[in-house]
C-alpha positions as CSV (number, residue, x, y, z in Angstrom):
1,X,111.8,77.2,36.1
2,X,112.8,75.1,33.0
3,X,115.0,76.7,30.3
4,X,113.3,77.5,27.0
5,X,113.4,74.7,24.2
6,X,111.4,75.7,21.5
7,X,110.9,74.8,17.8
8,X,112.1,78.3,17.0
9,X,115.6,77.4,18.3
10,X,115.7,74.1,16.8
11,X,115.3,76.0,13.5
12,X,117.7,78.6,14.4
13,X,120.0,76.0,15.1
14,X,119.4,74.1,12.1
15,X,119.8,76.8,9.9
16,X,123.4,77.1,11.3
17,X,123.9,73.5,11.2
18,X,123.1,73.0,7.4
19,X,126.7,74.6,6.3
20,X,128.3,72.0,8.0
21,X,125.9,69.2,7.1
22,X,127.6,69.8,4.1
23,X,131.3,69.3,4.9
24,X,130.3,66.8,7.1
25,X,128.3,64.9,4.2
26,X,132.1,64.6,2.3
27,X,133.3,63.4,6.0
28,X,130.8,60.6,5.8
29,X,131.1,60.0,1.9
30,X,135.2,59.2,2.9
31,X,133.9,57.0,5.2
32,X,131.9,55.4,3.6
33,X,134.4,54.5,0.8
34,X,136.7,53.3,3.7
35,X,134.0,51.0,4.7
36,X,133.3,49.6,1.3
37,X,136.9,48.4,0.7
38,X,137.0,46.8,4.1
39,X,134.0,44.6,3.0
40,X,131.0,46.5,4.1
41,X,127.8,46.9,2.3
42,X,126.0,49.8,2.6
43,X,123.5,48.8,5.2
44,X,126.5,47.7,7.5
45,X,128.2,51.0,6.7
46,X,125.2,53.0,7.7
47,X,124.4,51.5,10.8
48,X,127.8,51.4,12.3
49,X,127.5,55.5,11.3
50,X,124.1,55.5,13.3
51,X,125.6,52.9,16.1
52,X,128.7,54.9,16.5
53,X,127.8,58.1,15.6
54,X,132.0,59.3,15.2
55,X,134.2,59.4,12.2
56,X,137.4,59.0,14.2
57,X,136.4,56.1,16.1
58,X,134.8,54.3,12.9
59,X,137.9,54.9,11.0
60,X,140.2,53.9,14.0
61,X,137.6,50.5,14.3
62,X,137.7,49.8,10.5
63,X,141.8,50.1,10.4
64,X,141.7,47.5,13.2
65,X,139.1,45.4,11.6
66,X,141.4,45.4,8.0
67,X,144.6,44.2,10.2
68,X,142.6,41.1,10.4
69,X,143.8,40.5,13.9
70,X,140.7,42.6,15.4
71,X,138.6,40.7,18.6
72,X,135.6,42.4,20.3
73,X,137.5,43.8,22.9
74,X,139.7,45.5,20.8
75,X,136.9,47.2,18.4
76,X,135.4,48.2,22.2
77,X,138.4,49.6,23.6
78,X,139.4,51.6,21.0
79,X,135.5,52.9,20.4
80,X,135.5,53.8,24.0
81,X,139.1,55.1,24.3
82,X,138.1,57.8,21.0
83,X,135.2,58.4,22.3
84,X,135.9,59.3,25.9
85,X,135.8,63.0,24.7
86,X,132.2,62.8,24.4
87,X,132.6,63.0,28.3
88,X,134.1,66.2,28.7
89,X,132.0,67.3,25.6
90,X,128.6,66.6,28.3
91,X,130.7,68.1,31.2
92,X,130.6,71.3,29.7
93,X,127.2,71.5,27.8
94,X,125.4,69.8,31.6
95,X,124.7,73.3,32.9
96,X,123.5,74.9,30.0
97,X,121.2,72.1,28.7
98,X,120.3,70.3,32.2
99,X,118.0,73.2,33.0
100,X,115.6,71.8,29.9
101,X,115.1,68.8,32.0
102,X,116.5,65.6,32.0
103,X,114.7,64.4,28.8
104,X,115.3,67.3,26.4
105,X,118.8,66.9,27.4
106,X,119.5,63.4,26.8
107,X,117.5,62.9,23.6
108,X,119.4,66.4,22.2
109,X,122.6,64.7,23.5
110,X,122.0,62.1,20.9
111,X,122.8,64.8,18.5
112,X,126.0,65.4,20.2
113,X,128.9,65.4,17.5
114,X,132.0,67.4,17.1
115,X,131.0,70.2,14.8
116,X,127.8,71.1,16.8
117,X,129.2,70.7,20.0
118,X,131.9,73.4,18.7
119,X,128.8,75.5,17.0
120,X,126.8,75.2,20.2
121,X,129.1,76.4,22.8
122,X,130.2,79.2,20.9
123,X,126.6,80.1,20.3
124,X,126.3,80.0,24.0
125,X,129.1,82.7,24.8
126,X,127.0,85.1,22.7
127,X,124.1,84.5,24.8
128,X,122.2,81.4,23.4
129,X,119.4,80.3,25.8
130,X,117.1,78.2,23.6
131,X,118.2,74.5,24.4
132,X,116.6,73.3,21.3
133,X,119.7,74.8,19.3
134,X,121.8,71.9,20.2
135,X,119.2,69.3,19.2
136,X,118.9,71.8,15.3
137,X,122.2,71.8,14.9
138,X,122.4,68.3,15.2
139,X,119.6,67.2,12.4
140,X,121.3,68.4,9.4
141,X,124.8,67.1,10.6
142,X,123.0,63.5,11.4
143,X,121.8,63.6,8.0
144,X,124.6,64.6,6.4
145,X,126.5,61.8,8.4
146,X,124.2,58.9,6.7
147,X,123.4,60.0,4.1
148,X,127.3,60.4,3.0
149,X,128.0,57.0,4.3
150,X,125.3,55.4,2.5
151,X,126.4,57.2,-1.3
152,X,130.3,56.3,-0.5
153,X,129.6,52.8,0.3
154,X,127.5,52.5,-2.5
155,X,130.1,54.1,-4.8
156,X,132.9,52.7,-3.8
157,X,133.7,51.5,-7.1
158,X,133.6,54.5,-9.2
159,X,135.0,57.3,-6.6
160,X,139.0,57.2,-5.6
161,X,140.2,56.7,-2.0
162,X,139.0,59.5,0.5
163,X,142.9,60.4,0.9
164,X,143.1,61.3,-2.4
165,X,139.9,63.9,-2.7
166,X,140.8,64.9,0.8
167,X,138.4,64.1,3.1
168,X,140.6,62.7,5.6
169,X,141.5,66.5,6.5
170,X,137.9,67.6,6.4
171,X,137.0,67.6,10.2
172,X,140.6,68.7,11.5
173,X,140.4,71.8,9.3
174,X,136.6,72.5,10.5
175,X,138.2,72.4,14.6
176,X,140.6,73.9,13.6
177,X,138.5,77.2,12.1
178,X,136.0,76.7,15.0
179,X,138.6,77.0,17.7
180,X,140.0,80.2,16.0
181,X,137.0,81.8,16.2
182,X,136.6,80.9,19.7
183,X,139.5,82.6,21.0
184,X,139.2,86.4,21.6
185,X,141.8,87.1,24.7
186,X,145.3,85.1,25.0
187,X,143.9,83.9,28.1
188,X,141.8,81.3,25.7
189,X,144.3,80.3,23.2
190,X,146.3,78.8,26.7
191,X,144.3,75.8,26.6
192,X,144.7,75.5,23.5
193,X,148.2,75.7,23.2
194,X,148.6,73.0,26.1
195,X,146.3,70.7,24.5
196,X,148.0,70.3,21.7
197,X,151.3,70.0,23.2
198,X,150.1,67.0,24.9
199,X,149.0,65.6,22.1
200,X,151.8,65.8,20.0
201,X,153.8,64.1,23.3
202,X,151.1,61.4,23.9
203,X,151.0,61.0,19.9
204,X,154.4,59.7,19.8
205,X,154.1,58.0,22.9
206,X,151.0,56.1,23.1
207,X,149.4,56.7,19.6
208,X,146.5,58.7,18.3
209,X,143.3,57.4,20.8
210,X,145.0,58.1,24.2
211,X,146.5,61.9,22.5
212,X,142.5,62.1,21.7
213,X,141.9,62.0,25.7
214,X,145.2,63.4,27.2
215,X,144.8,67.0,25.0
216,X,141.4,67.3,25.8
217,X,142.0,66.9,29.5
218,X,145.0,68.7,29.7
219,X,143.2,71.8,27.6
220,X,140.2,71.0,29.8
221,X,142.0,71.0,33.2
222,X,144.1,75.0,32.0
223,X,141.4,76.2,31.0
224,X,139.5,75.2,34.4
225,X,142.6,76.8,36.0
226,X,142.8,79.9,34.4
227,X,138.9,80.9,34.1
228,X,137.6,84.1,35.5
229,X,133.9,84.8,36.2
230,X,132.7,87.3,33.5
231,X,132.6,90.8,35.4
């Protein structure tokens, strides 16, 4: 029997997402303004937001474009390197969306982004079972995304750098807060814990796209370890 995915949990979902579309509308306004000074116009800007769909990785691909020593295989490597958490992000969202069928779940997982991903799972520890809430939350985010990129390229020469209003600290303050509210026995702030002690050792060994991958394995792999079926 296929899971419910209705248009009353897409609203549901995008009536939780439209907070966030918010903060995430300043994410994409910073990088949109990083884009502009590299040389990007705004329909550029726009549809590497659309293409890539990931602030981290854009920013990570337009520093390497601005070194001027950037080839193909670099912008691919280090889009695919940052990106690579999108795989555990599937891994644990694949039993809980799968069951809409195979369609449903793929064109929600277009949707997929940080902030919802965060908004979904929680949503599904308190007994979410509409699969249409991943695809809501996802709208207003998407369109917050864009539409950001599009006004920050476009106003690139009246608006300061994004470091100066901030916007560089936007989404690590939102996972941040998310996280925190995940947490509700010591048993889950493990992970957490872990994770970020690997990436604070991988940081200064490797740099910022493989910390990316070995925190969220090594807060993937504890918290594997240490999970209990609910009794």
């Amino acid at each position: 029997m296929r899971a419910p995915f209705t248009l009353d949990g897409f609203r549901r979902g995008a009536r939780d997402g439209v907070p966030l579309a918010v903060s995430i509308f300043a994410y994409g306004l910073g990088f949109g303004l990083v884009a502009a000074q590299a040389g990007f116009g705004v329909g550029k800007a726009v549809a590497t937001s659309a293409a890539i769909y990931s602030g981290s990785a854009q920013l990570a691909a337009v520093n390497l474009l601005q070194t001027g020593q950037a080839t193909a295989w670099a912008l691919f490597a280090t889009i695919l390197v940052i990106n690579a958490r999108y795989l555990l992000f599937g891994a644990t969202l694949q039993p809980w969306l799968w069951s809409a069928g195979p369609l449903k779940a793929y064109g929600s997982l277009l949707l997929l982004g940080d902030a919802n991903w965060l908004m979904t799972m929680r949503a599904i520890r308190t007994g979410e079972e509409d699969r249409a809430y991943l695809a809501g939350t996802g709208a207003p985010i998407a369109v917050g995304w864009l539409s950001g990129t599009a006004l920050g390229a476009a106003a690139v020469s009246v608006l300061p750098a994004p470091q100066a209003l901030g916007f560089d600290l936007m989404l690590p303050c939102f996972a941040a807060g998310m996280v925190t509210a995940m947490i509700k026995t010591r048993v889950d702030l493990l992970p957490v814990v872990v994770g970020a002690a690997a990436a604070l050792a991988i940081f200064h060994l490797l740099g910022p796209a493989p910390a990316i991958i070995g925190a969220g394995l090594a807060g993937g792999a504890v918290a594997a370890l240490v999970w209990r079926e609910p009794s």
